[in-house]
PyMOL Python script that loads the backbone (N, CA, C, O; Angstrom):
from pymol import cmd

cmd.read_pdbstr("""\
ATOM      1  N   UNK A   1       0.846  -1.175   0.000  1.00  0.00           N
ATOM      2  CA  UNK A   1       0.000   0.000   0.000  1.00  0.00           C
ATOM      3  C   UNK A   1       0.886   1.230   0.000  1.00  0.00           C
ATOM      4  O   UNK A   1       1.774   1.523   0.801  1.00  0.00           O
ATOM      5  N   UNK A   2       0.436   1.921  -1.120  1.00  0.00           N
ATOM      6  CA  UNK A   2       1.219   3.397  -1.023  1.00  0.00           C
ATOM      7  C   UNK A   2       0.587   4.295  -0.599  1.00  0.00           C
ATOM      8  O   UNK A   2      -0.579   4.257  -0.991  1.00  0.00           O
ATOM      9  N   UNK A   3       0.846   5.194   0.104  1.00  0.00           N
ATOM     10  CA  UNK A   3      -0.062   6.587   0.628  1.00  0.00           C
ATOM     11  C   UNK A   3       0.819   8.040   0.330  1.00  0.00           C
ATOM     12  O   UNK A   3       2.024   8.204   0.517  1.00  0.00           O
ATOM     13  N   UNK A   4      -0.135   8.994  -0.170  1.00  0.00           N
ATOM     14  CA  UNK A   4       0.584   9.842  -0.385  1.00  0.00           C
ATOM     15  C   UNK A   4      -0.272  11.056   0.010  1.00  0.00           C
ATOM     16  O   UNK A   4      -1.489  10.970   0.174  1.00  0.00           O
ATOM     17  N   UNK A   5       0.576  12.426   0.182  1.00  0.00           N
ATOM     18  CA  UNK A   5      -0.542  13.239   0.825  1.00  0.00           C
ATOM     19  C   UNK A   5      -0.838  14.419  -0.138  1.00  0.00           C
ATOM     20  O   UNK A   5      -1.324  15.463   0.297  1.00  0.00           O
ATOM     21  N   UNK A   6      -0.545  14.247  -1.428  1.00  0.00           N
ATOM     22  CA  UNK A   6      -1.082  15.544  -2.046  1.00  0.00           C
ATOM     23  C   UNK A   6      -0.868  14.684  -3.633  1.00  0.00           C
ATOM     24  O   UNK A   6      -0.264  13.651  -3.921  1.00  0.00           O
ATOM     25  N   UNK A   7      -1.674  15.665  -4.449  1.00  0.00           N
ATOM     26  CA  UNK A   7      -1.618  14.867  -5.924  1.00  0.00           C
ATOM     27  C   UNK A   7      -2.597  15.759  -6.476  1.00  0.00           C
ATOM     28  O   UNK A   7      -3.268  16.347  -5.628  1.00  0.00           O
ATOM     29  N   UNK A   8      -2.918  16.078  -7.983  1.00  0.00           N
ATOM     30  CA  UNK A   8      -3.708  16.457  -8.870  1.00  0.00           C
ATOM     31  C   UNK A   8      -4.646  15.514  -9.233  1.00  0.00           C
ATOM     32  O   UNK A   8      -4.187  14.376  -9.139  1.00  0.00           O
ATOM     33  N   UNK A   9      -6.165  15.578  -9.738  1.00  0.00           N
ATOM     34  CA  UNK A   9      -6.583  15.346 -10.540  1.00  0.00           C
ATOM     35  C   UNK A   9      -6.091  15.555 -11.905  1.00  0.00           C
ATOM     36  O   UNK A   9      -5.547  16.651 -12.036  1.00  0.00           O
ATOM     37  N   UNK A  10      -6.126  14.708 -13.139  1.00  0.00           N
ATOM     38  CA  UNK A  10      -5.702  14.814 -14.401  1.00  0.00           C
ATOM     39  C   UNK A  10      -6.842  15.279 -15.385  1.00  0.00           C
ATOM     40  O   UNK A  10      -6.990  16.267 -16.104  1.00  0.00           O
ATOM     41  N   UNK A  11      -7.676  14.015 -15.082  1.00  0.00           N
ATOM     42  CA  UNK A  11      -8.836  13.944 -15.840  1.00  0.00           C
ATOM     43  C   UNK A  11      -9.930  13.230 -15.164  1.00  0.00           C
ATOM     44  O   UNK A  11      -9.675  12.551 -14.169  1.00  0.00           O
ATOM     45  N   UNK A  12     -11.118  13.325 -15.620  1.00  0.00           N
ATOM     46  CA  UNK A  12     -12.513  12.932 -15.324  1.00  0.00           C
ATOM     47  C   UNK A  12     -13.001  12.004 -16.858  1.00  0.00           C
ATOM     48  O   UNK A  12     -13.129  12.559 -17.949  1.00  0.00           O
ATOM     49  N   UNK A  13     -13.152  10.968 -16.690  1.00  0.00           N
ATOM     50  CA  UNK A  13     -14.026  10.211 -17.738  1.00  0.00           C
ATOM     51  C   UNK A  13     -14.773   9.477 -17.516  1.00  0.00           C
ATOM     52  O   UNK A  13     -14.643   8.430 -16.882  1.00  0.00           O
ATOM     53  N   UNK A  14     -15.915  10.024 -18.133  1.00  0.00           N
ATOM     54  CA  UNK A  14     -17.305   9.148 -17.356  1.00  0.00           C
ATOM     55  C   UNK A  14     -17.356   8.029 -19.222  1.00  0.00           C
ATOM     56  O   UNK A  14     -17.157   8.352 -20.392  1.00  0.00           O
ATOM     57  N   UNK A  15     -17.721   6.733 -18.537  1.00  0.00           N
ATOM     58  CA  UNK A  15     -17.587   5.682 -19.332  1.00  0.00           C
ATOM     59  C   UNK A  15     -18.770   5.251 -19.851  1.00  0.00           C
ATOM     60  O   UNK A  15     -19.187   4.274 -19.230  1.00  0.00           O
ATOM     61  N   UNK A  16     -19.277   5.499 -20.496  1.00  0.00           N
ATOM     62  CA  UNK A  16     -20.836   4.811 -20.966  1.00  0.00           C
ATOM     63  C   UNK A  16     -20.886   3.919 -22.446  1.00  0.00           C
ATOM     64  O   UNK A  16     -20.278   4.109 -23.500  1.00  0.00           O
ATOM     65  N   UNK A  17     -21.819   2.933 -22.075  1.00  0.00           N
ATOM     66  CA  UNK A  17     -22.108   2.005 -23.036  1.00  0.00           C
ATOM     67  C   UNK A  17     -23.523   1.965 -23.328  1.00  0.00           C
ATOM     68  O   UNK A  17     -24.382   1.585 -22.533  1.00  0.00           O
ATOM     69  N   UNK A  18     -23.767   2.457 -24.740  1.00  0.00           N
ATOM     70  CA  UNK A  18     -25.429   2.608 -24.589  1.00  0.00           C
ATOM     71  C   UNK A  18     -25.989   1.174 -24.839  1.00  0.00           C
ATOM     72  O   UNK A  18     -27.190   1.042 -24.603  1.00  0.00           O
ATOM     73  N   UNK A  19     -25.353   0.157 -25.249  1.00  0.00           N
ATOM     74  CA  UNK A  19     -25.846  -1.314 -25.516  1.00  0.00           C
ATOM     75  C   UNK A  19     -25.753  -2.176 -23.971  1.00  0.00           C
ATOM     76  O   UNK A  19     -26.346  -3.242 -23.806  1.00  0.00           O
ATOM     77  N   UNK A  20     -24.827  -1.455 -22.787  1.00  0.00           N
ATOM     78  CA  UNK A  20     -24.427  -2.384 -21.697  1.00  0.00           C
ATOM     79  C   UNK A  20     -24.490  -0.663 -20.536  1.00  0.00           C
ATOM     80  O   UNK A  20     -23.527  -0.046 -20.081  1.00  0.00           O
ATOM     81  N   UNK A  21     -25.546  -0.445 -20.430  1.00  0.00           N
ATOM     82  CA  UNK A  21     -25.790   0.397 -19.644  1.00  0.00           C
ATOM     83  C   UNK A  21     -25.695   0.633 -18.323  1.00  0.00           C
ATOM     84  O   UNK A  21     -25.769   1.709 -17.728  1.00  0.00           O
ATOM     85  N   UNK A  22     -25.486  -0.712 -17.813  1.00  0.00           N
ATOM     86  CA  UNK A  22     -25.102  -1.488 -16.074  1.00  0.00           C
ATOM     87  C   UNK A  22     -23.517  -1.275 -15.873  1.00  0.00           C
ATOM     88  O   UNK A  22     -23.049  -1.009 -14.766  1.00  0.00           O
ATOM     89  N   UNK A  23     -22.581  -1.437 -17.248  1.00  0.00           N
ATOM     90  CA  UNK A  23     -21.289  -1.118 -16.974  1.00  0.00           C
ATOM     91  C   UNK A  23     -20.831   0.316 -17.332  1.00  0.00           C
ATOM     92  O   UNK A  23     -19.879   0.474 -18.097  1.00  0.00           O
ATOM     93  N   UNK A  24     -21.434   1.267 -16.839  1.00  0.00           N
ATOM     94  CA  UNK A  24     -21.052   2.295 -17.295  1.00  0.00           C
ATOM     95  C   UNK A  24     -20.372   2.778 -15.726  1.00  0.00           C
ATOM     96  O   UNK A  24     -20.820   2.444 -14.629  1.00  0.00           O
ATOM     97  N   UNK A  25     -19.413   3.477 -15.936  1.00  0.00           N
ATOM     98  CA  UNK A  25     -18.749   3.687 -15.111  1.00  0.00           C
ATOM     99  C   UNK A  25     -17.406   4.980 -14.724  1.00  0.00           C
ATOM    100  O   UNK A  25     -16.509   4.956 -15.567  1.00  0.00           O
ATOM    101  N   UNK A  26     -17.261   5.747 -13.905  1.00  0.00           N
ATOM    102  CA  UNK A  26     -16.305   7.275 -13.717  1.00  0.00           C
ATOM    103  C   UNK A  26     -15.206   6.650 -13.549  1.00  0.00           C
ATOM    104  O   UNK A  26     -15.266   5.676 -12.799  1.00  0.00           O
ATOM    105  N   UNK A  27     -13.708   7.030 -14.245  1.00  0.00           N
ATOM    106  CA  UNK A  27     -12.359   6.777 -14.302  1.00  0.00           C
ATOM    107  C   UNK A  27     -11.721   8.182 -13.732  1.00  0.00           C
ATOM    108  O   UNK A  27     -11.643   8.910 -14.721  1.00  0.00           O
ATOM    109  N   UNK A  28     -11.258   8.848 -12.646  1.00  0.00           N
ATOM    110  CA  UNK A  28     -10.453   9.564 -12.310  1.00  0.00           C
ATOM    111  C   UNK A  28      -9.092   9.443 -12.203  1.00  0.00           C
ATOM    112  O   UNK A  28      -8.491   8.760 -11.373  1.00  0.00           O
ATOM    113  N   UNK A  29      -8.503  10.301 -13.290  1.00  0.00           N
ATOM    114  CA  UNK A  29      -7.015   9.929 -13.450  1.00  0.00           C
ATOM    115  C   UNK A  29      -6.148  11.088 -12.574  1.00  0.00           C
ATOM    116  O   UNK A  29      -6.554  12.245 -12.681  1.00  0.00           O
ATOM    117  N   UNK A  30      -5.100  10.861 -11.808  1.00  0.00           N
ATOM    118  CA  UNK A  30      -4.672  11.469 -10.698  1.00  0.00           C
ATOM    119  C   UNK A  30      -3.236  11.341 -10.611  1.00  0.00           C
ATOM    120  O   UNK A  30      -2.760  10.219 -10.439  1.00  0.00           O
ATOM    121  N   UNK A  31      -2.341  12.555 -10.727  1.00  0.00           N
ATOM    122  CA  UNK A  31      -0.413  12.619 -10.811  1.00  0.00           C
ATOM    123  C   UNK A  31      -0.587  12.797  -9.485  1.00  0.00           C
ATOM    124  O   UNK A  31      -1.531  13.445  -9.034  1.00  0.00           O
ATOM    125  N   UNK A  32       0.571  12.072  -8.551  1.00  0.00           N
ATOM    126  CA  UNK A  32       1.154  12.243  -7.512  1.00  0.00           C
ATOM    127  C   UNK A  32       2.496  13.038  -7.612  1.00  0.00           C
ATOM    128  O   UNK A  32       2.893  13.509  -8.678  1.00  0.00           O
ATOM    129  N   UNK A  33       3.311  13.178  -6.170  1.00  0.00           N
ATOM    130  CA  UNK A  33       4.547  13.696  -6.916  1.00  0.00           C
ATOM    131  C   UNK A  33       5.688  12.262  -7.238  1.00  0.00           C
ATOM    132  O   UNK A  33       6.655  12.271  -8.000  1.00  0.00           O
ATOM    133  N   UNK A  34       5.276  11.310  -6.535  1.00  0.00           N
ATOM    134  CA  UNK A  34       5.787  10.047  -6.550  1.00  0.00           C
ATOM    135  C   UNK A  34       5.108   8.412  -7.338  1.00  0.00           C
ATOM    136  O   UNK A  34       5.451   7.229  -7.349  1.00  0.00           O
ATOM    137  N   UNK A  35       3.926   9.294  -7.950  1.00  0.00           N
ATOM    138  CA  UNK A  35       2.811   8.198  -8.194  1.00  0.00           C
ATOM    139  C   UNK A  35       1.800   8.452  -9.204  1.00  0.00           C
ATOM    140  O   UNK A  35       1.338   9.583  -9.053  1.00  0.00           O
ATOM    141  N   UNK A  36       1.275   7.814 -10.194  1.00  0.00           N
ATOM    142  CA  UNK A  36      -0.265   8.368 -10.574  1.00  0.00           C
ATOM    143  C   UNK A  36      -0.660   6.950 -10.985  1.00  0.00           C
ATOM    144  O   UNK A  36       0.007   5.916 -10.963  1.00  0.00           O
ATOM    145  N   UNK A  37      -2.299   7.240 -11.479  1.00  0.00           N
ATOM    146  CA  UNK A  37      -3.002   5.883 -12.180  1.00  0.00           C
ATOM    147  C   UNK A  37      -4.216   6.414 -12.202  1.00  0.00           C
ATOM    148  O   UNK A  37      -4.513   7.594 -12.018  1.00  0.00           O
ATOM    149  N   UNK A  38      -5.157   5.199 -12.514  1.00  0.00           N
ATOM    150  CA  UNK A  38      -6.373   5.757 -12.537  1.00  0.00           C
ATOM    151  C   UNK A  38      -7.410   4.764 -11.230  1.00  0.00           C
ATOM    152  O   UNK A  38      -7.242   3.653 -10.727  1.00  0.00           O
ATOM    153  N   UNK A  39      -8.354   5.708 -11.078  1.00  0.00           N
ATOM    154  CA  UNK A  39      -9.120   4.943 -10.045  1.00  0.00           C
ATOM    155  C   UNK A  39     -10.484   5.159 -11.352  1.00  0.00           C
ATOM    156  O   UNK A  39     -10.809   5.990 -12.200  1.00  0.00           O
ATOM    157  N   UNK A  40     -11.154   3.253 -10.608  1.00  0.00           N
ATOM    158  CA  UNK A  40     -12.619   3.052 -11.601  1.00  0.00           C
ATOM    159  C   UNK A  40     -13.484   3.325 -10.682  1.00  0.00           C
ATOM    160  O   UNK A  40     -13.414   2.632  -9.667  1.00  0.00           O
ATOM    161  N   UNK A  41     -14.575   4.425 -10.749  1.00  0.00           N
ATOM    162  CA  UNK A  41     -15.959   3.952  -9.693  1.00  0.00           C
ATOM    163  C   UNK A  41     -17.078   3.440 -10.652  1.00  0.00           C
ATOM    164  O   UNK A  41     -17.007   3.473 -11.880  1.00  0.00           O
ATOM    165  N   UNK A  42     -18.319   2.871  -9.779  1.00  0.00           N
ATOM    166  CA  UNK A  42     -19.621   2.288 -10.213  1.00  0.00           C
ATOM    167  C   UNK A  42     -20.450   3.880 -10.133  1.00  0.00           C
ATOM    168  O   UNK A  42     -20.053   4.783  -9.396  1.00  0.00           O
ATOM    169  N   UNK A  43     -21.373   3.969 -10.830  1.00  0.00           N
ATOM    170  CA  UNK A  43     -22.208   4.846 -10.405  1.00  0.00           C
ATOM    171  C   UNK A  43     -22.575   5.067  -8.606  1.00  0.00           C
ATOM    172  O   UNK A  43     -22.514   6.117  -7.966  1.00  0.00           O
ATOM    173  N   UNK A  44     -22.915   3.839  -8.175  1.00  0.00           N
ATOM    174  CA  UNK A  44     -23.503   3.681  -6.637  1.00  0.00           C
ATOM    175  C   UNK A  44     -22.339   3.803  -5.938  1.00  0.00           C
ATOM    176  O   UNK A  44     -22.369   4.359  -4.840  1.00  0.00           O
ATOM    177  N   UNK A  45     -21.169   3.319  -6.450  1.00  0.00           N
ATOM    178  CA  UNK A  45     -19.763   4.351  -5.623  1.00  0.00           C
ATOM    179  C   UNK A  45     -19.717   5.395  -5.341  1.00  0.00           C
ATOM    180  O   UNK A  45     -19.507   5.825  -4.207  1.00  0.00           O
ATOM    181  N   UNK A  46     -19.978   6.256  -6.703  1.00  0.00           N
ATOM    182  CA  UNK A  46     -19.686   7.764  -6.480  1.00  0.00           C
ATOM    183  C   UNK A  46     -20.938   8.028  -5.560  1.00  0.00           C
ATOM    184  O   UNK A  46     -20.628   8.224  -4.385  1.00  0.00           O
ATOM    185  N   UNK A  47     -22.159   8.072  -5.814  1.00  0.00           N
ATOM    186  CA  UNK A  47     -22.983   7.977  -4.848  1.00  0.00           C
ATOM    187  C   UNK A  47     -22.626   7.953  -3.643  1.00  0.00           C
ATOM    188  O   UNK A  47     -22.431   8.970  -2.978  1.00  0.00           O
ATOM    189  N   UNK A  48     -22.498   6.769  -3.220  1.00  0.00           N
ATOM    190  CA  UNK A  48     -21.797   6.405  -1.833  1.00  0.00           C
ATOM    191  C   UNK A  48     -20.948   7.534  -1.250  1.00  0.00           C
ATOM    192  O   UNK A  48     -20.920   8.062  -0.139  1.00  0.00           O
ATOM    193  N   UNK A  49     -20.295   7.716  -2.336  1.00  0.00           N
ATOM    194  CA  UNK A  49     -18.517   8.623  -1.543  1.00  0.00           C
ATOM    195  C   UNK A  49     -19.593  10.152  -1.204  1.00  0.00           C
ATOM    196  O   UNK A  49     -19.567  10.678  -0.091  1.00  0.00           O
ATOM    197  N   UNK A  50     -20.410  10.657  -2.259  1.00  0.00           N
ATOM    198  CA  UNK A  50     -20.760  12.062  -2.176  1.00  0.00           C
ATOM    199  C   UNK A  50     -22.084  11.758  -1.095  1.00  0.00           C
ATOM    200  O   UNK A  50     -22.932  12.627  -0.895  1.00  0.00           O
ATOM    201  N   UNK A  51     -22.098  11.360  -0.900  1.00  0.00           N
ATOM    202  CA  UNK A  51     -23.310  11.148   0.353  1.00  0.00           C
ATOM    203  C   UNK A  51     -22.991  11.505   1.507  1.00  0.00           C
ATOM    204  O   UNK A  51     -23.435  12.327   2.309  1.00  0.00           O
ATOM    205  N   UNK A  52     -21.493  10.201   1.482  1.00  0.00           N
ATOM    206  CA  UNK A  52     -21.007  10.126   2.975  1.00  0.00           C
ATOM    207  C   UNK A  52     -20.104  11.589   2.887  1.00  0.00           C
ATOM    208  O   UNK A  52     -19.937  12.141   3.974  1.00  0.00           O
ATOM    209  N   UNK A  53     -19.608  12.149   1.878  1.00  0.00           N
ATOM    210  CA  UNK A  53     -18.806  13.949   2.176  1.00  0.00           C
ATOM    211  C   UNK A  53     -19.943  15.197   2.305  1.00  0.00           C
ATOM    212  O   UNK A  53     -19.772  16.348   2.707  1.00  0.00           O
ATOM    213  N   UNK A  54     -21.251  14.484   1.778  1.00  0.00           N
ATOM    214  CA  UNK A  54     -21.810  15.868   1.909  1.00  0.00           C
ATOM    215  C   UNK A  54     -21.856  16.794   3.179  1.00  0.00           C
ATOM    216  O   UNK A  54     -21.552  17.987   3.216  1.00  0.00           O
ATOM    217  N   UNK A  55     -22.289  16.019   4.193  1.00  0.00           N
ATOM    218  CA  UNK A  55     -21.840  16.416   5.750  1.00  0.00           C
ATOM    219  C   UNK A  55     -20.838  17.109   5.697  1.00  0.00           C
ATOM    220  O   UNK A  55     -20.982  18.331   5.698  1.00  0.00           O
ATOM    221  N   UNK A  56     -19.840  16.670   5.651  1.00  0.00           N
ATOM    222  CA  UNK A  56     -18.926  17.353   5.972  1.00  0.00           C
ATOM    223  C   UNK A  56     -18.195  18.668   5.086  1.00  0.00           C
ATOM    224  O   UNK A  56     -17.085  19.128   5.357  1.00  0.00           O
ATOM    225  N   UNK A  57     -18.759  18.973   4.383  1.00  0.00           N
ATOM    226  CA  UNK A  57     -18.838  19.772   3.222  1.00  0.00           C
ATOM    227  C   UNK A  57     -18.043  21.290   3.660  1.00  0.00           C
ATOM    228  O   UNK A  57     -17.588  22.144   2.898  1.00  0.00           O
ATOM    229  N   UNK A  58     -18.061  21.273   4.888  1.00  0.00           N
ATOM    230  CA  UNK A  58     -18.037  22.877   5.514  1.00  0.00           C
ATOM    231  C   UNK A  58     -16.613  22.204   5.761  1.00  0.00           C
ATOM    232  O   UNK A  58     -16.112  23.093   6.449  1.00  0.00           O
ATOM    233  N   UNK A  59     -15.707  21.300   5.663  1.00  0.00           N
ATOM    234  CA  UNK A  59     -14.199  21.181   6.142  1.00  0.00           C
ATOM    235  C   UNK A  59     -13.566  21.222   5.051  1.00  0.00           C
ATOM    236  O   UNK A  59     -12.359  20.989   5.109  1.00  0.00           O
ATOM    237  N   UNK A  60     -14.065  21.470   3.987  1.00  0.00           N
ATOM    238  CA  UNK A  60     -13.140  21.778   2.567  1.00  0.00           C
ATOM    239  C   UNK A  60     -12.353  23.259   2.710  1.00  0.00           C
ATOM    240  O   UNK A  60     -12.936  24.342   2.749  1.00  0.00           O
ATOM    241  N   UNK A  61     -11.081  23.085   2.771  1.00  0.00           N
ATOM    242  CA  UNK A  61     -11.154  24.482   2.590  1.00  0.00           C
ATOM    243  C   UNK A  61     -10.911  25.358   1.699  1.00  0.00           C
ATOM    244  O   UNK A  61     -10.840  26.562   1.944  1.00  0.00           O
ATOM    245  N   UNK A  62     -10.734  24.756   0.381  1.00  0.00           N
ATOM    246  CA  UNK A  62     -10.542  25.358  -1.001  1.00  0.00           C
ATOM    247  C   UNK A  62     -11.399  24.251  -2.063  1.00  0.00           C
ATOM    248  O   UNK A  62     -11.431  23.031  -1.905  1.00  0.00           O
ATOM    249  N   UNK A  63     -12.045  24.987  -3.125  1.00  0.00           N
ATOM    250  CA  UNK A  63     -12.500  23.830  -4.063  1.00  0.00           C
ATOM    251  C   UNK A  63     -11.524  24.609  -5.907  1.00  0.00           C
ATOM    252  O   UNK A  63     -11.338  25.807  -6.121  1.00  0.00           O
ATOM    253  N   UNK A  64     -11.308  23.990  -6.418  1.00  0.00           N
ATOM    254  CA  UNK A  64     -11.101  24.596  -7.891  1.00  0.00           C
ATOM    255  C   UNK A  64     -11.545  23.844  -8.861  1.00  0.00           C
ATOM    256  O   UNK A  64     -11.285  22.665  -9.100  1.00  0.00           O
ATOM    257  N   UNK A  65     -12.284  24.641  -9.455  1.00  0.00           N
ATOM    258  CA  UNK A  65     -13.376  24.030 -10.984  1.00  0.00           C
ATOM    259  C   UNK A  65     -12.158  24.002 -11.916  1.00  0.00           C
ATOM    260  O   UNK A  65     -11.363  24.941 -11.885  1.00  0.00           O
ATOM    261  N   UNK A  66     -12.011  23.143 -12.601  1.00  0.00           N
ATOM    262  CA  UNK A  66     -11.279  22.213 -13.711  1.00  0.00           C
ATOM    263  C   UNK A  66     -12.377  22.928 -15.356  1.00  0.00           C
ATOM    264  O   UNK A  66     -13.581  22.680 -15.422  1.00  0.00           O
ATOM    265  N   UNK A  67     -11.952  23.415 -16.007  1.00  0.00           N
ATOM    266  CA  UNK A  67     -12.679  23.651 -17.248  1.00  0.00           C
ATOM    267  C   UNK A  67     -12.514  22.039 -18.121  1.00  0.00           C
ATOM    268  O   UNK A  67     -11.601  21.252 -17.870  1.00  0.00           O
ATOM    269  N   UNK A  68     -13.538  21.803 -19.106  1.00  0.00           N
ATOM    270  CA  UNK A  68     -13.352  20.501 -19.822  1.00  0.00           C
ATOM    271  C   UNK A  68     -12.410  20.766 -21.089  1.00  0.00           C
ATOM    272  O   UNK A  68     -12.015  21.906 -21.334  1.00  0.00           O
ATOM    273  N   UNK A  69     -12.140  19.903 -21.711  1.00  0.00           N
ATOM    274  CA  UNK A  69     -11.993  20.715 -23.247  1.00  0.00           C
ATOM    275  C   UNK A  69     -12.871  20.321 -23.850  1.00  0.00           C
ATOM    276  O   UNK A  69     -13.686  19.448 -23.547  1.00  0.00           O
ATOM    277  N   UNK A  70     -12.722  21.339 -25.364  1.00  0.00           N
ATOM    278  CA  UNK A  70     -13.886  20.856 -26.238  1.00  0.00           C
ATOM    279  C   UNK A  70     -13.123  20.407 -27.483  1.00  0.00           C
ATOM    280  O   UNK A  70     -13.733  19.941 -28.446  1.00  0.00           O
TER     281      UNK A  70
END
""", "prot")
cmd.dss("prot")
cmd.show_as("cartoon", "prot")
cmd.util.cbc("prot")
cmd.orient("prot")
C-alpha cells in the first residue's frame, strides 16, 4: 500500500455504453509527486462517496473548478 498526501486530478471520464448500460462507469485519473493511475468507480460508488462527504462539506477548505476541453 502506497499513501501519499497531495496529488492532482488529471482527468474525469465518465464511461458509458449505450448497448451495456449497467457497466457504465467514472475513471479519475490522478499525478502524484511520486505516483499516478487511474481509479474506476460504479455509479452507486460515487454515490456512496458524495453522500457520505456531503456532511462534511463545511471542512473543505478550497475547491477549484477544472474547465473541460472541447
Amino acid at each position: 500500500m502506497k499513501i501519499e498526501t497531495g496529488g492532482e486530478v488529471k482527468e474525469v471520464l465518465i464511461n458509458e455504453d449505450i448497448f451495456h448500460p449497467e457497466a457504465e462507469s467514472v475513471s479519475i485519473c490522478f499525478r502524484g509527486k511520486n505516483s499516478s493511475g487511474i481509479v474506476d468507480f460504479s455509479p452507486k460508488e460515487l454515490e456512496s462517496i458524495l453522500e457520505s462527504v456531503k456532511s462534511r462539506m463545511h471542512l473543505v477548505k478550497g475547491l477549484q473548478r477544472l474547465r473541460g476541453r472541447l
